[in-house]
Biopython code that builds the backbone (N, CA, C, O; Angstrom):
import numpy as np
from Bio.PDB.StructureBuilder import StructureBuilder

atoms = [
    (1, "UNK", "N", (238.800, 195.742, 119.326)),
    (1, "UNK", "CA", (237.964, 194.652, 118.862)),
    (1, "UNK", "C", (238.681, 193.338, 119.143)),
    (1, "UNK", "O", (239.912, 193.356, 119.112)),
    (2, "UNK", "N", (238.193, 192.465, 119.350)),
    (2, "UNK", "CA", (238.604, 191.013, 120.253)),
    (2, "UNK", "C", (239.207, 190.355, 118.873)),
    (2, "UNK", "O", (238.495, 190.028, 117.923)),
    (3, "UNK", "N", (240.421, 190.237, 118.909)),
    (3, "UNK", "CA", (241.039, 189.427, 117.626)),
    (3, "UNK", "C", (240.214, 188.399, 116.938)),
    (3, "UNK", "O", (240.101, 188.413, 115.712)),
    (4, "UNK", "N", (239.552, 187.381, 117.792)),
    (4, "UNK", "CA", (239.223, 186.177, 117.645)),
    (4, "UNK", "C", (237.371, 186.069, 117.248)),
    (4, "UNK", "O", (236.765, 185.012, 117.071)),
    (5, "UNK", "N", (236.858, 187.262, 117.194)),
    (5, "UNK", "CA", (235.960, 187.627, 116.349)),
    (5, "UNK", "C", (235.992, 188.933, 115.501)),
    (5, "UNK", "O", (236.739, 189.887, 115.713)),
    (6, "UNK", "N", (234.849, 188.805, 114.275)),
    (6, "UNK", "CA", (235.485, 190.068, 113.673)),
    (6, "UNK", "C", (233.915, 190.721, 113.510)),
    (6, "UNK", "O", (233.322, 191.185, 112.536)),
    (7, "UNK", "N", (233.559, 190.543, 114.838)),
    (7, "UNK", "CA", (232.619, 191.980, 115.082)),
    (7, "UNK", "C", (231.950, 191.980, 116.605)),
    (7, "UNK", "O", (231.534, 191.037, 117.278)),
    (8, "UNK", "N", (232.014, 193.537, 116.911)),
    (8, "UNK", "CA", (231.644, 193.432, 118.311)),
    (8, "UNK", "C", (229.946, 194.583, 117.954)),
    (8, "UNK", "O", (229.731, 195.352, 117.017)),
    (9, "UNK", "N", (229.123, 194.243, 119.068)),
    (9, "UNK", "CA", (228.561, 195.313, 119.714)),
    (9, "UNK", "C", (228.357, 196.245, 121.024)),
    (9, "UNK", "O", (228.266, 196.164, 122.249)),
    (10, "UNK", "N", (228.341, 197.270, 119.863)),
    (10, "UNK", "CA", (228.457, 198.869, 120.547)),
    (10, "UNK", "C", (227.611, 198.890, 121.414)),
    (10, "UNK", "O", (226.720, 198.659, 120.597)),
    (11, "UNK", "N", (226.694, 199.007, 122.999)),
    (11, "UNK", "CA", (225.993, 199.381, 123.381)),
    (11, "UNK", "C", (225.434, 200.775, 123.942)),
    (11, "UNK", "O", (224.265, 201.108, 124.132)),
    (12, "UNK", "N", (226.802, 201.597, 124.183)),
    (12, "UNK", "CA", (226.869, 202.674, 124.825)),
    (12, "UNK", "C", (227.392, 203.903, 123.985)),
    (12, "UNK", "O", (227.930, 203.609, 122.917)),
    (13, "UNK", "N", (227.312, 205.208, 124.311)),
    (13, "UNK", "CA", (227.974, 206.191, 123.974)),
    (13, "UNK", "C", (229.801, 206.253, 124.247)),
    (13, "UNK", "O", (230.622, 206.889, 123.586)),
    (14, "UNK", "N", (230.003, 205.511, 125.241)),
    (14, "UNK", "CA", (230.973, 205.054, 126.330)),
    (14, "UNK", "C", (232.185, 204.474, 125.318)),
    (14, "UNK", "O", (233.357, 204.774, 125.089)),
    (15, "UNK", "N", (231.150, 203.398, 124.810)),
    (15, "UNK", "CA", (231.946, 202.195, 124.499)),
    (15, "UNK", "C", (232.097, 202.411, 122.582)),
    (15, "UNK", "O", (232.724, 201.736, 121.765)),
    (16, "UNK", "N", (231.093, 203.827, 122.373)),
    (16, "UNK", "CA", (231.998, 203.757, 120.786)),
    (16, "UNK", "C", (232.610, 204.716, 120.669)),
    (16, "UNK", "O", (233.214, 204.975, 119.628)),
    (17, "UNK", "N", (232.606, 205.806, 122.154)),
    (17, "UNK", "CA", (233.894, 206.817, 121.995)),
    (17, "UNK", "C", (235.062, 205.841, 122.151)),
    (17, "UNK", "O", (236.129, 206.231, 121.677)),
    (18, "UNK", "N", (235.046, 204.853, 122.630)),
    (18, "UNK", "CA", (236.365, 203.617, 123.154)),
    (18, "UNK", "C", (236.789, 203.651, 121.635)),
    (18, "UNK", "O", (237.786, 204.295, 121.309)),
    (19, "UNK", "N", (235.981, 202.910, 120.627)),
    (19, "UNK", "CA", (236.463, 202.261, 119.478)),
    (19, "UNK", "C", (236.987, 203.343, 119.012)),
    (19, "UNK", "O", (238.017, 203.248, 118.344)),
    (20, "UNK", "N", (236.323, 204.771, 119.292)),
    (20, "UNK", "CA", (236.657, 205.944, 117.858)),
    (20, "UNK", "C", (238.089, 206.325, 118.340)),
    (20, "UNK", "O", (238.818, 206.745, 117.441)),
    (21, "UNK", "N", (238.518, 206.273, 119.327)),
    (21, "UNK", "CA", (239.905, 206.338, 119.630)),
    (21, "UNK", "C", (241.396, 205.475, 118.777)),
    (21, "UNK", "O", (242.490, 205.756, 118.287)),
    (22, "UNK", "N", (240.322, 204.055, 119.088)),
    (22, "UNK", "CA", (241.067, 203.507, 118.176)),
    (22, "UNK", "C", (240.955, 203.459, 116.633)),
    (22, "UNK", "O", (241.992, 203.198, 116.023)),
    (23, "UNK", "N", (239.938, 203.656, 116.002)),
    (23, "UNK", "CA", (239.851, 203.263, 114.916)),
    (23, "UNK", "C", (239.729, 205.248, 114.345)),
    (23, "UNK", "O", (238.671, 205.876, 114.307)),
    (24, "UNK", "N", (240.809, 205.689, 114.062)),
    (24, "UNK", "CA", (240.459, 207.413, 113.401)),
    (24, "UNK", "C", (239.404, 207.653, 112.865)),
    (24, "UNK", "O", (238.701, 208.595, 113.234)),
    (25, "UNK", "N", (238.988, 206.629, 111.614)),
    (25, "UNK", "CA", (238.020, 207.372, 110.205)),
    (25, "UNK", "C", (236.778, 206.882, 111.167)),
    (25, "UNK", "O", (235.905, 206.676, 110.324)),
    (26, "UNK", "N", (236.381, 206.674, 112.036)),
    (26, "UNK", "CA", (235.305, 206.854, 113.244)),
    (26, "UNK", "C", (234.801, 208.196, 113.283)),
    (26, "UNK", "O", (233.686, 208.567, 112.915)),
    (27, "UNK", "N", (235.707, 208.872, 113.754)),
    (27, "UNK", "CA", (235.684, 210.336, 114.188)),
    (27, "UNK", "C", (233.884, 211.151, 113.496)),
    (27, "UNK", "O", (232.952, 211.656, 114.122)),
    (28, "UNK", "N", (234.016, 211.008, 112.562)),
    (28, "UNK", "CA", (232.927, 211.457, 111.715)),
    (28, "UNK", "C", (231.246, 211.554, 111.878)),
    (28, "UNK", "O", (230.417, 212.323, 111.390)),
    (29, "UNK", "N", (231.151, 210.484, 112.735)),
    (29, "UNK", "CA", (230.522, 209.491, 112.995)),
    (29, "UNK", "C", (229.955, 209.561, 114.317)),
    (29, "UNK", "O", (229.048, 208.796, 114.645)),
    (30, "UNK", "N", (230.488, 210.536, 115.194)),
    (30, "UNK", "CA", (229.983, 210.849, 116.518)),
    (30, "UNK", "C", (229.079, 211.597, 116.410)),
    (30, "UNK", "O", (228.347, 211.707, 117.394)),
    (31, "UNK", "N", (228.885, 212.099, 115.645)),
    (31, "UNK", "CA", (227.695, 213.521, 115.422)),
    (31, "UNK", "C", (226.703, 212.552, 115.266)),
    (31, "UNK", "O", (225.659, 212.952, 115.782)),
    (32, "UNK", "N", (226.613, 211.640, 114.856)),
    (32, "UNK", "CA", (225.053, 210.529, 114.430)),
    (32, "UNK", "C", (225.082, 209.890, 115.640)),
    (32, "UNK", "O", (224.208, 210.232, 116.436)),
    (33, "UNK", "N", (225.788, 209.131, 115.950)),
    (33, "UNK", "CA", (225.928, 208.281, 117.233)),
    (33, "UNK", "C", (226.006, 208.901, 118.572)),
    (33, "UNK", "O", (227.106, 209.181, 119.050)),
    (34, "UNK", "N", (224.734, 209.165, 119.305)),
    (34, "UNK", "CA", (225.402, 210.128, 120.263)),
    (34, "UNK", "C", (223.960, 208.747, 121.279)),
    (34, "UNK", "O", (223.342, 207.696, 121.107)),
    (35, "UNK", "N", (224.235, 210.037, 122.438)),
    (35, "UNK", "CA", (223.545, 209.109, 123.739)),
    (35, "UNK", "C", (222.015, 208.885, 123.437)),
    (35, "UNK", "O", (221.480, 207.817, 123.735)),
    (36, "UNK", "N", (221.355, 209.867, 122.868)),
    (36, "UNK", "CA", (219.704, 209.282, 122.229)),
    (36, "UNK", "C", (219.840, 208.101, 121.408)),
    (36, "UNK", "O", (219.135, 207.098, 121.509)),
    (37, "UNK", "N", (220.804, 208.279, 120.572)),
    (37, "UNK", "CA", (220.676, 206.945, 119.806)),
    (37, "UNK", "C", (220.763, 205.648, 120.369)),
    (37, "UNK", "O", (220.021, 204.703, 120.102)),
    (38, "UNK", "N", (222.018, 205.660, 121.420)),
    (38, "UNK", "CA", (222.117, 204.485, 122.017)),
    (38, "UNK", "C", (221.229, 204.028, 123.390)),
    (38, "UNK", "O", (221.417, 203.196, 124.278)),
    (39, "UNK", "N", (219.926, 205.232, 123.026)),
    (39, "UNK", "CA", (218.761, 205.118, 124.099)),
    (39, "UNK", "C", (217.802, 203.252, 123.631)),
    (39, "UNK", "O", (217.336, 202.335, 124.307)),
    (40, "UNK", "N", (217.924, 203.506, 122.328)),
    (40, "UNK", "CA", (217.221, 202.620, 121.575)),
    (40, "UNK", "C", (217.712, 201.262, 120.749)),
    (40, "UNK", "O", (217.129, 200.211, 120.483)),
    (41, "UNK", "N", (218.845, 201.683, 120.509)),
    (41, "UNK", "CA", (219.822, 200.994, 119.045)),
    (41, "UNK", "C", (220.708, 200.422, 120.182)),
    (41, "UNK", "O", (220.643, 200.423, 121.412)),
    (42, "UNK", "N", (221.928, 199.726, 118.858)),
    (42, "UNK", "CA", (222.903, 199.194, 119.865)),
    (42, "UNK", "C", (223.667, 199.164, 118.019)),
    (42, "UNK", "O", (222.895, 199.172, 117.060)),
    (43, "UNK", "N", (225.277, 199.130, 117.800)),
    (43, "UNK", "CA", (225.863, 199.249, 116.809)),
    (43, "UNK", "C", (226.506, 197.439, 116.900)),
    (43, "UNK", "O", (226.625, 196.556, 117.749)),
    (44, "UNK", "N", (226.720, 197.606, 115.766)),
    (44, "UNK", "CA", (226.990, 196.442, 115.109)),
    (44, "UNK", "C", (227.986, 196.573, 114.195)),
    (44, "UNK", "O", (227.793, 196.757, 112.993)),
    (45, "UNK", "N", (229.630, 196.436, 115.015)),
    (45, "UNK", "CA", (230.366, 196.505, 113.801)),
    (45, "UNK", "C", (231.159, 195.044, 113.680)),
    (45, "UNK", "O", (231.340, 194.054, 114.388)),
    (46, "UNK", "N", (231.657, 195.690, 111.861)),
    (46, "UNK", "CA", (231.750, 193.999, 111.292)),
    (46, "UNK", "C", (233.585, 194.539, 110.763)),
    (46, "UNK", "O", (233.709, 195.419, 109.912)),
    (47, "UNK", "N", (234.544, 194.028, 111.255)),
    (47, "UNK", "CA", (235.768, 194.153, 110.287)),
    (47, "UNK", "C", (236.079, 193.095, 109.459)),
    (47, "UNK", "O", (236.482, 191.970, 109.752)),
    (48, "UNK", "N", (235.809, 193.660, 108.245)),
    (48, "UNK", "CA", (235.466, 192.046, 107.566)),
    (48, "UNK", "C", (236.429, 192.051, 106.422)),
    (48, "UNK", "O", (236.105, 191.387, 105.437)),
    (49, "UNK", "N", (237.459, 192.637, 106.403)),
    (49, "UNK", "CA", (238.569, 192.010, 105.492)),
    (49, "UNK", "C", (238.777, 193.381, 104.117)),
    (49, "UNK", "O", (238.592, 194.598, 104.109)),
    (50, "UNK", "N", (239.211, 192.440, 103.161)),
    (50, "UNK", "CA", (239.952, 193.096, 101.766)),
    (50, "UNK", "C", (238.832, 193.345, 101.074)),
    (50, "UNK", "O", (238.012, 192.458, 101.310)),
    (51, "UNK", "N", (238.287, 194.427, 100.069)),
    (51, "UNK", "CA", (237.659, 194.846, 99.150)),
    (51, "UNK", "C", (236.285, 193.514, 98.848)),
    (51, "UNK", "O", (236.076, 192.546, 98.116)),
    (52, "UNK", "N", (235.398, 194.553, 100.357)),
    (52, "UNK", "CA", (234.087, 193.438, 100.341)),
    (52, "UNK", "C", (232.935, 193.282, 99.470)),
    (52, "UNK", "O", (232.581, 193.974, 98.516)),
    (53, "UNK", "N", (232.595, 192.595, 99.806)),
    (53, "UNK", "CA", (231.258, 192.938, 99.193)),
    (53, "UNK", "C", (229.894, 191.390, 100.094)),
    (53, "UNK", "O", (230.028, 190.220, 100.453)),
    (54, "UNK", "N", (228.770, 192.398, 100.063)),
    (54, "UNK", "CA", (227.315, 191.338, 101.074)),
    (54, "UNK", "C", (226.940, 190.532, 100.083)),
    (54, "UNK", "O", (226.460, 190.887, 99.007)),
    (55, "UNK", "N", (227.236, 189.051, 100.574)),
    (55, "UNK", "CA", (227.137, 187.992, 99.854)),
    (55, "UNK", "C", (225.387, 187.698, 100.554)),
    (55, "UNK", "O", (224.573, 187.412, 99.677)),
    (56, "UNK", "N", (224.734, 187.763, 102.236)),
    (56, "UNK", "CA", (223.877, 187.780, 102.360)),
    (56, "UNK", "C", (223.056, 188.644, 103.569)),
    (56, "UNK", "O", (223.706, 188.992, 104.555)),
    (57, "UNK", "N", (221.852, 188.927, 103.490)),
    (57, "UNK", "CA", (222.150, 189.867, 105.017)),
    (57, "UNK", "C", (220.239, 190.140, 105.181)),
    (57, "UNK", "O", (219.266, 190.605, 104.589)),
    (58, "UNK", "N", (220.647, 189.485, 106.381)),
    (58, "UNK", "CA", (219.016, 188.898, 106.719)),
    (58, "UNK", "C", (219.166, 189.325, 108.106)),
    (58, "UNK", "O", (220.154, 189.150, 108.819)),
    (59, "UNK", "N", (217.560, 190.176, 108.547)),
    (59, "UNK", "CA", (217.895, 191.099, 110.012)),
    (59, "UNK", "C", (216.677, 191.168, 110.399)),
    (59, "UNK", "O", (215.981, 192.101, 109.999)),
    (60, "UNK", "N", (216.188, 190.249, 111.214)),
    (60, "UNK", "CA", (214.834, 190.040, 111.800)),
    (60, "UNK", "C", (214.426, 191.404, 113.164)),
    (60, "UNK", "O", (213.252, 191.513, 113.517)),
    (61, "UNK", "N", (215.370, 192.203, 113.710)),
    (61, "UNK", "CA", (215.514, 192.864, 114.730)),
    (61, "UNK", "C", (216.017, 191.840, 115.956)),
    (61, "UNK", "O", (216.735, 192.152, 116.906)),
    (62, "UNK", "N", (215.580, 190.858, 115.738)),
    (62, "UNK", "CA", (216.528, 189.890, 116.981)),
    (62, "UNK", "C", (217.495, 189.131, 116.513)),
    (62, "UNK", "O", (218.389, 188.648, 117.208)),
    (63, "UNK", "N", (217.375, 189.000, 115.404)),
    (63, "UNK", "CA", (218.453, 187.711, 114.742)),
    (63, "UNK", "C", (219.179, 188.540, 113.507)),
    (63, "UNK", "O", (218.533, 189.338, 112.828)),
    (64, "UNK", "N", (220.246, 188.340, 113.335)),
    (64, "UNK", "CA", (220.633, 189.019, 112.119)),
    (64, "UNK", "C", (222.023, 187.489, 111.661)),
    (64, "UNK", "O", (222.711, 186.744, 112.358)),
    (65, "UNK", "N", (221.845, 187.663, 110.247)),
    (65, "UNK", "CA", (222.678, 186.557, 109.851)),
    (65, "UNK", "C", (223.610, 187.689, 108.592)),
    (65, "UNK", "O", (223.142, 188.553, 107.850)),
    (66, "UNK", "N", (224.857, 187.286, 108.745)),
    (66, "UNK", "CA", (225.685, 188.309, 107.577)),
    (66, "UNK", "C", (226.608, 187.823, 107.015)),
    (66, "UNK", "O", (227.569, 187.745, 107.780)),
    (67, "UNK", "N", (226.857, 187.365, 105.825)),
    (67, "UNK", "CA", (227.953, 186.812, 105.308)),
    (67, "UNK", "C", (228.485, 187.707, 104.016)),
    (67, "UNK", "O", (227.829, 188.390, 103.229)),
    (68, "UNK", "N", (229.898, 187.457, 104.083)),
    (68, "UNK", "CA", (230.625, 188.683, 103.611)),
    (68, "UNK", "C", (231.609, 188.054, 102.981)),
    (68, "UNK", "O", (232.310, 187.112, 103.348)),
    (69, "UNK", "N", (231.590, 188.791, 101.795)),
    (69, "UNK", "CA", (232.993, 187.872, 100.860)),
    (69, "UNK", "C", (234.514, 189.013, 100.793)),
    (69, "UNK", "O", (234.782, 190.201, 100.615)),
    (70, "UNK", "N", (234.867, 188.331, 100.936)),
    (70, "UNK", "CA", (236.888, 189.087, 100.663)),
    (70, "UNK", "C", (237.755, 188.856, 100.233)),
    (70, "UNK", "O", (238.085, 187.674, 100.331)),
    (71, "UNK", "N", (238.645, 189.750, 99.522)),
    (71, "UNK", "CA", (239.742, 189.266, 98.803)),
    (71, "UNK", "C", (240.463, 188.444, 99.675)),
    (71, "UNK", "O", (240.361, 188.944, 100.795)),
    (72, "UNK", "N", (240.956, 187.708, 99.701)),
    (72, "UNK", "CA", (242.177, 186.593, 100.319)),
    (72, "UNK", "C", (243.242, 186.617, 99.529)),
    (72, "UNK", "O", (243.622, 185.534, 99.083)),
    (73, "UNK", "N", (244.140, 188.122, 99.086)),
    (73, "UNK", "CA", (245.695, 187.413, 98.243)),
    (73, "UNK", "C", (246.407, 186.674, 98.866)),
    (73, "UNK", "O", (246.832, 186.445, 99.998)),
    (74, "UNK", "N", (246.431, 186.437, 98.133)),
    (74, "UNK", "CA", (248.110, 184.661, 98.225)),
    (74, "UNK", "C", (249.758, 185.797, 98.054)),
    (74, "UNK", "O", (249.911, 186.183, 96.895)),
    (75, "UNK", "N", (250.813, 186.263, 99.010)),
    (75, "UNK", "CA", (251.669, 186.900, 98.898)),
    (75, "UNK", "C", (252.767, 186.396, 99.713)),
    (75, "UNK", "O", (252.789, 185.486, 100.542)),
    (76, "UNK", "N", (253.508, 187.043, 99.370)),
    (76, "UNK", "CA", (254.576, 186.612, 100.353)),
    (76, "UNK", "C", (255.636, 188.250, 100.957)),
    (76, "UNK", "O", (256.734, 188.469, 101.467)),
    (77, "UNK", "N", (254.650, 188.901, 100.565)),
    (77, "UNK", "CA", (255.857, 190.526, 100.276)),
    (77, "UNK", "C", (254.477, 190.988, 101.333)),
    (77, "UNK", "O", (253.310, 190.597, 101.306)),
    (78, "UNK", "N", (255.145, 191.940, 102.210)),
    (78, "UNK", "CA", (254.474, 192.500, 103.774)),
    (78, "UNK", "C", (253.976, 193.769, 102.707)),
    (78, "UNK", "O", (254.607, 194.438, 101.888)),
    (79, "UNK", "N", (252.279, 193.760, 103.205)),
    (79, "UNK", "CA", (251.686, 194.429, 102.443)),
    (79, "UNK", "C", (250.755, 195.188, 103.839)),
    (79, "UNK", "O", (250.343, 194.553, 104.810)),
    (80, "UNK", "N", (250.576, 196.691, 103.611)),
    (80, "UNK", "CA", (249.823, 197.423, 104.761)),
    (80, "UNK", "C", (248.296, 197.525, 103.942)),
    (80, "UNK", "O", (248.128, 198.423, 103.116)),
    (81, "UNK", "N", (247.210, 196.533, 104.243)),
    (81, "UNK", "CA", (246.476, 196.494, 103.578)),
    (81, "UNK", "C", (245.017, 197.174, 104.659)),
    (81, "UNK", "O", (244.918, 197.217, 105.886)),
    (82, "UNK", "N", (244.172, 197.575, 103.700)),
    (82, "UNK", "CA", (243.025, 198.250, 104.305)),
    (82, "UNK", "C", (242.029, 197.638, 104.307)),
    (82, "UNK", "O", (241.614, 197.033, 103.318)),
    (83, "UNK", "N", (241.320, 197.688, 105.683)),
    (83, "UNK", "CA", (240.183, 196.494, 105.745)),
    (83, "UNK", "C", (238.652, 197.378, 105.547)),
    (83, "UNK", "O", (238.483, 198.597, 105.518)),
    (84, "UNK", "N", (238.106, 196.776, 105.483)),
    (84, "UNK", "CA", (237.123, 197.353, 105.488)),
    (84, "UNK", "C", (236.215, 197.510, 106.619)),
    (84, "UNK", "O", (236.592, 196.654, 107.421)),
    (85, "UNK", "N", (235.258, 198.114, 107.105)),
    (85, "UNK", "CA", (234.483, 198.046, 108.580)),
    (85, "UNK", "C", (232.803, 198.601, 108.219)),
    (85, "UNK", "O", (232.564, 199.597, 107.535)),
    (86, "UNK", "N", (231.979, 197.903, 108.709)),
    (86, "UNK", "CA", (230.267, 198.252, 108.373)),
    (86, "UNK", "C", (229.896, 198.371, 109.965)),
    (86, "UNK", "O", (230.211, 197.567, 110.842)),
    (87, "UNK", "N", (229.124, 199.616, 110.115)),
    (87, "UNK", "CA", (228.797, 199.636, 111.130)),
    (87, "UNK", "C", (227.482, 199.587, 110.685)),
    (87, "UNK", "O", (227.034, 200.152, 109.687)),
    (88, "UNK", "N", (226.801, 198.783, 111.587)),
    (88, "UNK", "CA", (225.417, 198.494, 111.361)),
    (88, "UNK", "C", (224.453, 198.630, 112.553)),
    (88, "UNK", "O", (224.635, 197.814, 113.456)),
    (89, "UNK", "N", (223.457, 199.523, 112.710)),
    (89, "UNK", "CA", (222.554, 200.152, 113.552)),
    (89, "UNK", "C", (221.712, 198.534, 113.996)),
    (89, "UNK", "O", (221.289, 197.932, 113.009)),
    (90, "UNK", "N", (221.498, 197.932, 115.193)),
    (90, "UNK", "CA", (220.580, 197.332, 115.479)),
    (90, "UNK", "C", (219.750, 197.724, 116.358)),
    (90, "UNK", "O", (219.686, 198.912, 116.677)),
    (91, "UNK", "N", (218.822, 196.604, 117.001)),
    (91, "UNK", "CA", (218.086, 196.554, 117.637)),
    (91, "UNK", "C", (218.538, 196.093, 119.345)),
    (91, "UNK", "O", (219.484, 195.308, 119.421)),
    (92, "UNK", "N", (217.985, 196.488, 120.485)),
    (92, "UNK", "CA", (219.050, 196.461, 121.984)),
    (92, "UNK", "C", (218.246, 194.838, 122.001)),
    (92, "UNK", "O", (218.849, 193.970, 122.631)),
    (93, "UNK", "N", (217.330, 194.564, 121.534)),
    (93, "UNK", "CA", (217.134, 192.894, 121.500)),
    (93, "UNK", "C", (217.290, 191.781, 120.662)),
    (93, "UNK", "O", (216.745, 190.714, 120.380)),
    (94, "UNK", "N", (218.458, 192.612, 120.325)),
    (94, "UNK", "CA", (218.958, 191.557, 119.259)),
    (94, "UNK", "C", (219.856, 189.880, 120.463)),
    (94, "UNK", "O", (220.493, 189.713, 121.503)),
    (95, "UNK", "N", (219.377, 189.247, 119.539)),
    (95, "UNK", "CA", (219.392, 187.422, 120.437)),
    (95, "UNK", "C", (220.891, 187.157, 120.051)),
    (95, "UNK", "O", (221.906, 186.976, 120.723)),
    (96, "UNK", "N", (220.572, 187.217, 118.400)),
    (96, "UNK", "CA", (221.442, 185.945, 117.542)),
    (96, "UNK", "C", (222.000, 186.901, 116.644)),
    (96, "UNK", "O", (221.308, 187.562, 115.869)),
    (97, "UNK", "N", (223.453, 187.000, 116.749)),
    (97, "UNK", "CA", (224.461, 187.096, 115.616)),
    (97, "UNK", "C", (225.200, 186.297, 114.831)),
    (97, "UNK", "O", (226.212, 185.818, 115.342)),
    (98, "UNK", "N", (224.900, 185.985, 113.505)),
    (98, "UNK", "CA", (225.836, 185.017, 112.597)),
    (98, "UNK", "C", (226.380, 186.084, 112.170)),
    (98, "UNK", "O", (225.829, 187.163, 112.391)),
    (99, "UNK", "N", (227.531, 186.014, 111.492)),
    (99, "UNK", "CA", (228.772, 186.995, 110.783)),
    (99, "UNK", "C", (229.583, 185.823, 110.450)),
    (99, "UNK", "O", (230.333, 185.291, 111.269)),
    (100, "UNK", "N", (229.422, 185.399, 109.174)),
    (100, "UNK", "CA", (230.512, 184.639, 108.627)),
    (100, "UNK", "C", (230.839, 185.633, 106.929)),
    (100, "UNK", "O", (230.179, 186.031, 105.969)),
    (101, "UNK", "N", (232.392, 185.649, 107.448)),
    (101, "UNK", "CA", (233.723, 186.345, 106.496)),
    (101, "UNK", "C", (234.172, 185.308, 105.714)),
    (101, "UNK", "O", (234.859, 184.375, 106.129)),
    (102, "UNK", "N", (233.720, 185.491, 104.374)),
    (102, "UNK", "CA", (234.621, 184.028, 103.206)),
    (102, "UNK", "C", (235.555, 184.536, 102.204)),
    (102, "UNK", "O", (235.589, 185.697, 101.795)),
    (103, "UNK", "N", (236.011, 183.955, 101.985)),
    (103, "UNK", "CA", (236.901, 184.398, 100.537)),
    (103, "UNK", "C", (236.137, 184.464, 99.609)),
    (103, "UNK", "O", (235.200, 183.668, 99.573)),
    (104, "UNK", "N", (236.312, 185.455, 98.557)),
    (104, "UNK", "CA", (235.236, 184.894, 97.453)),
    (104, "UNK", "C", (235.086, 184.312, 96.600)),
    (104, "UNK", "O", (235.869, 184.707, 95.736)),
    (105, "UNK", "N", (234.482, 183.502, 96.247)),
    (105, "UNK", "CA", (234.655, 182.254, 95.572)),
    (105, "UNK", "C", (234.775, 182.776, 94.028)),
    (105, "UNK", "O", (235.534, 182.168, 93.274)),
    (106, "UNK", "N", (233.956, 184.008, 93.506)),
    (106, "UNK", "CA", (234.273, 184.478, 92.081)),
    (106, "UNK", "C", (235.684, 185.159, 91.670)),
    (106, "UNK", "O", (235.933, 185.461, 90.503)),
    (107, "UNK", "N", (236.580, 185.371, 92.738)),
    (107, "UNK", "CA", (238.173, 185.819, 92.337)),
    (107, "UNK", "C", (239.263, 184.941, 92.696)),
    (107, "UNK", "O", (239.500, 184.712, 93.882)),
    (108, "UNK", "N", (239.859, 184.495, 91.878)),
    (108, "UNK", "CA", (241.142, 183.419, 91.970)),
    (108, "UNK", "C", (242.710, 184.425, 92.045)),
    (108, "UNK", "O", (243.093, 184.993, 91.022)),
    (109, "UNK", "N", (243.383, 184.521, 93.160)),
    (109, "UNK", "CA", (244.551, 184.726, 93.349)),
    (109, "UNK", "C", (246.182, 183.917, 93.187)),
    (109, "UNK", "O", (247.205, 184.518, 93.517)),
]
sb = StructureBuilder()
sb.init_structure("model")
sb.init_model(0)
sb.init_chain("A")
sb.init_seg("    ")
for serial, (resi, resn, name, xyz) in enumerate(atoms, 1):
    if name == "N":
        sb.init_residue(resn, " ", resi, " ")
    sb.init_atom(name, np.array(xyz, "f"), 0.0, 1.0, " ", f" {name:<3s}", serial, name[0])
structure = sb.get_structure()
C-alpha cells in the first residue's frame, strides 16, 4: 500500500493475491474474493490507524466519502501497535474517493 495514502483499490484477483501476501490476516478472505467477484466489484481498502471507529460513510456507487476517527497516543516508548484495515466491496465505476483519517476528537491523550 503506497505510504502516502491510506487506501488503495483492489481491481483484480491478481492484485489482492499481491496484498494477501503482504498483509497475513488477508488469507481468510480469498475464498469470498475470487475472479467472479472481481468480474463486477472492485475492493476498497482503508488502513486507517489505532482502535477506529466510522465517524461518516456515504457511498453513492460512484462517489464514496469516508471519514474515520483514531486513537493518536502522545508516547515516547516504541510501541508495535495494530492498525486496523476495512475492506470495502465497491462499484468498478466508482469516480470519487474521499477517505479522510482524524484523531478523535472525543479521546484526550
Amino acid at each position: 500500500m503506497d505510504s502516502t495514502k491510506k487506501y488503495e483499490v483492489i481491481e483484480t484477483k491478481r492484485d489482492f493475491s499481491s496484498l494477501v501476501s503482504k498483509i497475513e490476516n488477508l488469507k481468510s478472505y480469498q475464498k469470498i474474493f475470487t475472479n467472479n467477484f472481481f468480474k463486477d466489484k472492485s475492493l476498497l481498502i482503508v488502513e486507517s490507524g489505532i482502535n477506529t471507529e466510522i465517524a461518516n460513510f456515504k457511498y453513492s456507487g460512484k462517489n464514496i466519502d469516508l471519514t474515520i476517527y483514531c486513537d493518536s497516543p502522545l508516547t515516547t516508548v516504541d510501541q508495535n501497535y495494530k492498525y486496523d484495515l476495512y475492506i470495502i466491496p465497491v462499484s468498478k465505476d466508482l469516480e470519487d474517493i474521499n477517505v479522510e483519517i482524524l484523531s478523535n476528537p472525543d479521546k484526550l491523550f
